[in-house]
C-alpha positions in Angstrom: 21.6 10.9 33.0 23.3 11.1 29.5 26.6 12.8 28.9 27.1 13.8 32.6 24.8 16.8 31.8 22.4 17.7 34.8 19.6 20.3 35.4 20.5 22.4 38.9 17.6 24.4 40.3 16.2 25.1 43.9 13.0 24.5 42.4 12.2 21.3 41.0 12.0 21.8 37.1 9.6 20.1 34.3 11.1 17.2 32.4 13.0 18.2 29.8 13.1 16.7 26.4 16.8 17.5 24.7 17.3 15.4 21.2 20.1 13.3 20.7 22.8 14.9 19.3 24.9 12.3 18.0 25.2 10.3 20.9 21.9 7.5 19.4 22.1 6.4 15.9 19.0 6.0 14.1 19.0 2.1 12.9 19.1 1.9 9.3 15.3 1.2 8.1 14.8 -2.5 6.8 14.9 -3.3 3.3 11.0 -4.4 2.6 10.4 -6.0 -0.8 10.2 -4.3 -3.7 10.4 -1.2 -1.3 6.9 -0.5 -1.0 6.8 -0.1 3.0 9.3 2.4 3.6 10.0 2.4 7.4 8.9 5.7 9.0 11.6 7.3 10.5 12.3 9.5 13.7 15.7 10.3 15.5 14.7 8.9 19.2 14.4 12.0 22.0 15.9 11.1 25.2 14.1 12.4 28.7 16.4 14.4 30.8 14.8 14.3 34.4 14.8 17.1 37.1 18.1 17.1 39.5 16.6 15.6 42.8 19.6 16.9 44.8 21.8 19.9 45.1 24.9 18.0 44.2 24.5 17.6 40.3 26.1 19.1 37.9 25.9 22.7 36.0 24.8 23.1 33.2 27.4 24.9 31.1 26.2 28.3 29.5 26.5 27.0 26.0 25.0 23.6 26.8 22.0 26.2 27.5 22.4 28.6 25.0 22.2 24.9 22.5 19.4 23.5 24.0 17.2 27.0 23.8 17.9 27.2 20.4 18.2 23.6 19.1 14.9 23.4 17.5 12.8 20.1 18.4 13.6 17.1 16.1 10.3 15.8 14.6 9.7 12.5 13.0 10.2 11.5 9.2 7.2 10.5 7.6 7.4 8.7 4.3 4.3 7.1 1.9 3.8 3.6 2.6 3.3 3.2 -1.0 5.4 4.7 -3.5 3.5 4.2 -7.2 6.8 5.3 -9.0 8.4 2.1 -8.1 5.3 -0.2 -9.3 5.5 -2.1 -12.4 2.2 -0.6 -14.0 0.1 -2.7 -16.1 0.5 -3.6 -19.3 -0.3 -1.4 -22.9 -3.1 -2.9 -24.6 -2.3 -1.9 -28.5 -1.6 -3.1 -32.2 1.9 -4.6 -30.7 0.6 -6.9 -29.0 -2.7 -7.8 -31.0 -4.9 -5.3 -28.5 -4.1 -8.5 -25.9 -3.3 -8.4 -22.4 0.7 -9.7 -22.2 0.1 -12.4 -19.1 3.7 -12.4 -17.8 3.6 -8.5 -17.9 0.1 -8.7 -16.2 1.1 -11.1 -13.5 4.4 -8.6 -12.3 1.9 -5.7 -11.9 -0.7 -8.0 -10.1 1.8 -9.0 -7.5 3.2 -5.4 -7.1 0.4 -3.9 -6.3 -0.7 -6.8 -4.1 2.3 -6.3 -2.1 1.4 -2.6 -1.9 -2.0 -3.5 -0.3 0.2 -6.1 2.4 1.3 -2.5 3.6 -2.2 -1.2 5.0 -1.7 -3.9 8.0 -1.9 -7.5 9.1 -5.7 -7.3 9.5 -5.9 -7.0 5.3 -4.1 -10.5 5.3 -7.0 -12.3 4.3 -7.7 -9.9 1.2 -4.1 -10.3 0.5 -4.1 -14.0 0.8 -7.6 -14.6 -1.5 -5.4 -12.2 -4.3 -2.1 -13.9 -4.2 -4.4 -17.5 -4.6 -5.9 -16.2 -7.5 -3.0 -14.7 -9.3 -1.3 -18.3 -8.5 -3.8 -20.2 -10.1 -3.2 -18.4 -13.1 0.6 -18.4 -12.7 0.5 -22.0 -12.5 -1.4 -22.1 -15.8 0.7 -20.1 -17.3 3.7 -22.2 -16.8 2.1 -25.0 -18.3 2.4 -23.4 -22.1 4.5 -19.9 -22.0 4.1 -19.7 -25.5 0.7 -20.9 -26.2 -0.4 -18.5 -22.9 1.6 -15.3 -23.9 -1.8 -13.3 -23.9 -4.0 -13.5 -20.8 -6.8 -14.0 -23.3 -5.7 -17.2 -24.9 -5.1 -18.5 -21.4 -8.5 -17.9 -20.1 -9.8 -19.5 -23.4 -7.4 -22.5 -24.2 -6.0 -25.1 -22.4 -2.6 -26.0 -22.5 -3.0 -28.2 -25.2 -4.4 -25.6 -27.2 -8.4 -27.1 -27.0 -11.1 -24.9 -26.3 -11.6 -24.4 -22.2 -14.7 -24.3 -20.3 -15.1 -22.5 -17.6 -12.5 -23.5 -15.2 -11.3 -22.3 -11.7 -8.6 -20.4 -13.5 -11.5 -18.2 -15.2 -13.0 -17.3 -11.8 -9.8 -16.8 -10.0 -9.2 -14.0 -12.5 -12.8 -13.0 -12.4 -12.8 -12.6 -8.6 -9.1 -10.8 -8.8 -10.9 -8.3 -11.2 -13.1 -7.5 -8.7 -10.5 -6.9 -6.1 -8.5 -4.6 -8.4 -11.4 -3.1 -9.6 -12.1 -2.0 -5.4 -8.5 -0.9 -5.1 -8.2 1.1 -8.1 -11.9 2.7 -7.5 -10.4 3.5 -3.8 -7.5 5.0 -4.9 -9.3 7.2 -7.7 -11.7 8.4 -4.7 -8.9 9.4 -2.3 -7.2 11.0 -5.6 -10.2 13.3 -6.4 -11.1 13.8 -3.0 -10.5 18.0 -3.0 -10.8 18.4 0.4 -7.8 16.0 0.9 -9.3 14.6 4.0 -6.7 12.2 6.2 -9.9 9.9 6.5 -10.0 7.3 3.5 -12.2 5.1 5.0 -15.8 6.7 3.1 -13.4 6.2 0.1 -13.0 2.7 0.9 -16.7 1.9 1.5 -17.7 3.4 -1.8 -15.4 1.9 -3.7 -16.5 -1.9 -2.0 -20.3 -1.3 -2.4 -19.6 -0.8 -6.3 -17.2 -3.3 -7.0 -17.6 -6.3 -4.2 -20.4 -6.0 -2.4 -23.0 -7.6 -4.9 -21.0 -10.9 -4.7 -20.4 -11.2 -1.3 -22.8 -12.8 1.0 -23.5 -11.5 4.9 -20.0 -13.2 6.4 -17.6 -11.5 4.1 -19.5 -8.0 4.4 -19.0 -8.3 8.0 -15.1 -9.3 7.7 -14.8 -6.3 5.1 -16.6 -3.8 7.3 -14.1 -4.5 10.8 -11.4 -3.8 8.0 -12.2 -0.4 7.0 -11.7 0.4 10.8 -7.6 0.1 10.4 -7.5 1.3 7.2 -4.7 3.8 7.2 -4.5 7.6 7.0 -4.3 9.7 3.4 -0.7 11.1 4.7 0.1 7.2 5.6 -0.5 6.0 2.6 0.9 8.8 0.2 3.0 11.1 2.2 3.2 14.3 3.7 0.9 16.9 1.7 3.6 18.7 1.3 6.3 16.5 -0.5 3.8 13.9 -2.1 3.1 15.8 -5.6 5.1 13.5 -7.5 3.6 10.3 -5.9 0.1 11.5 -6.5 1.2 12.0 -10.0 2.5 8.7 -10.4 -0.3 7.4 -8.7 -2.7 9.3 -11.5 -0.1 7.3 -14.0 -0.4 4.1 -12.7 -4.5 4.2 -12.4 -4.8 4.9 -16.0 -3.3 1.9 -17.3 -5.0 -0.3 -14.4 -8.1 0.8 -15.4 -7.9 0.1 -19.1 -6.7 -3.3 -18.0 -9.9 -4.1 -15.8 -12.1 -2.7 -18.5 -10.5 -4.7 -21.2 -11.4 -7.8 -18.9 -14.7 -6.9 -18.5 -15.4 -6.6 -22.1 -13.5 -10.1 -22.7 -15.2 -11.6 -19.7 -18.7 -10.0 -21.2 -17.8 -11.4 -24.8 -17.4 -14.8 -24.0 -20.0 -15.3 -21.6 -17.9 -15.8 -18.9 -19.4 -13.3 -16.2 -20.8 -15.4 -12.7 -23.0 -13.9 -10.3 -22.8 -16.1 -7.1 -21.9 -14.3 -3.7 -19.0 -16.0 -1.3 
């Protein structure tokens, strides 16, 4: 087949599996955005079928000796999320007037939206509903840089610096609290879980019956529940239990700050009245 090499036996011989060796080159994985789907990689085995005649080829003693003791080439398997490269969310301090910086907040959003893209087309419409909602506030944000510097004063103003009422920028933040809220609750489950199970799904379920369920009404819980099905597995998602200690740590980093943020939203969102209970 390959190389001119044949197996010669009287007796016809299982396949053989040799690995490349040089002669395929393993295509150069494809730049994803902010490099949060790295591409898994493998180096491509080649099948070497049995010699069906008594013409073909020896194999040379040293083409045997190599393939006896070249050992089998397995694949590469890297996190589909890497949290060291995500922007994590903002400080909440005595800089910056114990506010929530809205540029600063809107990076982190998208970051970790694109991060979510990565468990599969058949989240698109969770990804979709997140990037609408971090757009409306975008677009408000646009409107007055200055005057909207702090998430806060965005939420209460409007751009002409006049109270706000309750607008559809408010609930698009309130319903992207919600979904952040899931995904950092998920993440903290499969973080804690100390049995380290490859199955994330129960992680996932928990994490939607305390943060989304109570708003959503029976079409959405149906939608979410065919999701959890393709969710992928713990390895998929944060590597190889043997080389992922440093993602799980900057995984622990990055949930620390995401949660102050979400709680710091609640509080403002309980403060100002500005909590709605309808289901969609």
């Amino acid at each position: 087949m390959h190389s001119g090499r044949a197996v010669h036996h009287s007796d016809r011989p299982p396949l053989t599996i040799v690995a490349s060796a040089g002669t395929l080159d393993t295509p150069a994985p494809r730049q994803r955005r902010a490099l949060l789907c790295p591409v898994k990689l493998s180096r491509s085995p080649y099948i070497v079928p049995p010699s069906t005649n008594g013409d073909a080829h020896a194999m040379s003693d040293d083409n045997k000796d190599m393939e006896n003791t070249t050992p089998p080439v397995s694949p590469v398997y890297e996190a589909k999320i890497l949290f060291r490269q995500l922007k994590p969310f903002p400080v909440i301090d005595e800089n910056n007037n114990f506010k929530i910086e809205t540029e600063h907040f809107l990076d982190s959003a998208n970051q970790i939206i694109d991060a979510i893209a990565c468990f599969g087309k058949l989240f698109s419409p969770i990804v979709r509903d997140m990037r609408q909602n971090v757009q409306k506030i975008t677009n408000k944000y646009n409107k007055n840089e200055t005057l909207f510097k702090y998430l806060e004063d965005l939420i209460l103003k409007d751009k002409d610096g006049n109270d706000n009422p309750f607008d559809t920028v408010t609930d698009g933040l309130l319903w992207l609290k919600r979904a952040f809220e899931m995904i950092e609750q998920f993440f903290r489950n499969v973080l804690e879980d100390e049995t380290c199970s490859e199955q994330v799904k129960p992680h996932l379920k928990k994490a939607y019956e305390e943060c989304l369920l109570p708003y959503h009404g029976f079409v959405a819980q149906k939608a979410f529940q065919l999701l959890q099905l393709y969710l992928p597995s713990r390895t998929s998602l944060l590597g190889p239990a043997d080389s992922n200690m440093d993602n799980l740590k900057a995984l622990e980093e990055f949930l620390t700050l995401f949660r102050t943020n979400l709680n710091h939203l609640n509080e403002f969102y309980t403060k100002h009245d500005l909590h709605r209970t309808y289901k969609a």
